[in-house]
N, C-alpha and C positions, 0 to 999 in steps of 0.2 A: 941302249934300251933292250931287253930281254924280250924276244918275242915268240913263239910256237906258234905250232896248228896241229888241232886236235879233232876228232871227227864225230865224236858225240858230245852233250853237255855232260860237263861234271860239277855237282852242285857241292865241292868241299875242295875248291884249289885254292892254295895259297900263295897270296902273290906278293911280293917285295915292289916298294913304292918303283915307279918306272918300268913296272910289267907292262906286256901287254898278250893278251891271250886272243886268238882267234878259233871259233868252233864254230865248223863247220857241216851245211846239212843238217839244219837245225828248224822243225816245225814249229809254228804256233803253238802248238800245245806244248810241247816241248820247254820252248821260251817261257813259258807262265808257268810251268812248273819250276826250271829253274830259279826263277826270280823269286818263286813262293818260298821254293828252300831256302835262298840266302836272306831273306827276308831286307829290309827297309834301313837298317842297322850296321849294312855293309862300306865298307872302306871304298871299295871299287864303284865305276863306272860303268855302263853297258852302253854299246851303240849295235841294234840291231836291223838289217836292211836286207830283205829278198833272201832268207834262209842262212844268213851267217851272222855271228853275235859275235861282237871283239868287246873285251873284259879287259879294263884298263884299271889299273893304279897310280892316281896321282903323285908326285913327290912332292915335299913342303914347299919347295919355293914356286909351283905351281898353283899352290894353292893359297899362298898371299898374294900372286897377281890376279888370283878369282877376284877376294876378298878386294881389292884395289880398283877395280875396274867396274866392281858392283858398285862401290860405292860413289864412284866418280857417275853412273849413271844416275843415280839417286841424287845426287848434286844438282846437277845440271836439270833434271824433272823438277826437281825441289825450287830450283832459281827460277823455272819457268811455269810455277802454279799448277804443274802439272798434276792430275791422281795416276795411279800403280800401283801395280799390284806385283810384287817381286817371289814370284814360285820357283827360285835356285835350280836346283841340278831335279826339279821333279821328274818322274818317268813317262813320256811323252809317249803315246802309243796309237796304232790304227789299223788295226786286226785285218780290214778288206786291203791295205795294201802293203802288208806284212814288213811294218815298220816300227820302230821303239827305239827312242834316242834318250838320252837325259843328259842336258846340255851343261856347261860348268856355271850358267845362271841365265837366268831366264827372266821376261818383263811385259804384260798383260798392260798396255797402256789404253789404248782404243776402245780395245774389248776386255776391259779390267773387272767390267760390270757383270760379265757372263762365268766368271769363274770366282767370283766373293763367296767364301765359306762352304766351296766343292773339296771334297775331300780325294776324289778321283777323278780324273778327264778321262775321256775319253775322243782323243780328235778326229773321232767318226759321226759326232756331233756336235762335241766340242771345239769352239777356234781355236788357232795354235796359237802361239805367244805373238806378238808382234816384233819382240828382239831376240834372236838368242846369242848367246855369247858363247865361245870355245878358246880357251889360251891352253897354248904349246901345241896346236893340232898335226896329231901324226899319222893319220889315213883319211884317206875318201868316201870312207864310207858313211860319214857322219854330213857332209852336205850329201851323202845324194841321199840319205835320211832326211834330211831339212827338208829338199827339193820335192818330196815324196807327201811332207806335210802339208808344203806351203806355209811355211812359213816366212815372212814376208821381209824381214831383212836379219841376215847373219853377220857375226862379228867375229873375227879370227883373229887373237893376241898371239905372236911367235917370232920368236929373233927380234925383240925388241919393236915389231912393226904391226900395226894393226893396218887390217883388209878389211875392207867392208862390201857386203854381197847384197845386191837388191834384188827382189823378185818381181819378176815379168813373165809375159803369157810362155817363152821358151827356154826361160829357167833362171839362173840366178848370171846378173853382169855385177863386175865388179866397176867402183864405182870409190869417186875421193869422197864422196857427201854420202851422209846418212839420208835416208826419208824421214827419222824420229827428229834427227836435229838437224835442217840441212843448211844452216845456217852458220853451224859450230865447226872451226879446224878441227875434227877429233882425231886426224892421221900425226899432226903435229901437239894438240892436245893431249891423248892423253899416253902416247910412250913417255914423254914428259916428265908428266905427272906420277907413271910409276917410277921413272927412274930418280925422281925425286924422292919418294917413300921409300926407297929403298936407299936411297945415302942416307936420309935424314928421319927418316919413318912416317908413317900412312897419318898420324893427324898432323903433320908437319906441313906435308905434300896437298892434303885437302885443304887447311887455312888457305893455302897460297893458291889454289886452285878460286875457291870461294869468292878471296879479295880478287883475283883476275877475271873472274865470271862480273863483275861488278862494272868492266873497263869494254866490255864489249856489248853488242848492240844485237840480240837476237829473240 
């Protein structure tokens, strides 16, 4: 993976899928001007946290395990009558503690009702997601952006294995149960389930997912 460090924003770099750019020494304002330049339309990712923004480019088979792992939550909320509200990779920000992450998908279950037909957050008043999700995660700087929101449980897809991080009063522990499902194997769940979509592809993997949600008791 192709990585720099640059020392001011540059709002016209071009990055090849599996970039990843870090700029450094970067204000508030700064940040918002950049983001205004590349506007909403952009390829890339941002995770920004305590004056440094790293600018990532997903590659495609990162972004059928997004697409796979959303949907496997949506499953599982769908089996369990649950409502959600699914805001993707939106831009997550909080200006008083100079943070802005935009997660690879994201899931307002709890608090689904406080973000219905917002067009912007702002999580200086607004709650943070109740899930966020990150596959392929390749710096730190993106949970101590979580940590920074509170956001209340993270999910890490990488090397085949998913983590799952809960939050408590002195930061995130990692943990084999979720707090959303803690009931459901998702550490055996669902690598599974993508490595199944991927021999055989993602409605292949979800039927058999769906008929096996059927056999357990949660």
């Amino acid at each position: 993976m192709a990585t720099s460090l640059i020392q001011k924003p540059i709002s016209q770099l071009t990055l090849s899928p599996g970039s990843v750019v870090t700029i450094a020494d970067l204000n508030w304002q700064e940040l918002e001007q950049v983001l205004e330049e590349w506007g909403e339309k952009r390829h890339s990712k941002i995770a920004y946290c305590q004056g440094v923004l790293e600018v990532m480019v997903p590659l495609p088979e990162h972004e059928k395990n997004v697409v796979i792992l959303g949907d496997i939550v949506k499953l599982l909320l769908n089996h369990q009558g649950r409502e959600w509200e699914c805001l993707r990779s939106t831009t997550y920000k909080n200006e008083l503690k100079r943070v802005g992450i935009e997660p690879d998908d994201s899931f307002y279950i709890e608090h689904r009702e406080a973000v219905i037909g917002k067009k912007r957050l702002d999580l200086s008043i607004d709650p943070p997601p109740d899930l966020a999700i990150e596959v392929d995660l390749t710096s730190c700087t993106q949970e101590s952006a979580y940590l920074a929101l509170r956001v209340p449980e993270l999910w890490i897809y990488a090397h085949d294995q998913l983590r799952i991080f809960c939050l408590d009063n002195d930061g995130y522990r990692e943990s084999n149960h979720s707090l959303i499902f803690p009931n459901v194997p998702l550490k055996t769940l669902i690598p599974d389930t993508i490595q199944t979509a991927n021999r055989r592809g993602i409605s292949v993997a979800l039927k058999a997912l769906a008929a096996h949600l059927k056999t357990l008791e949660f």
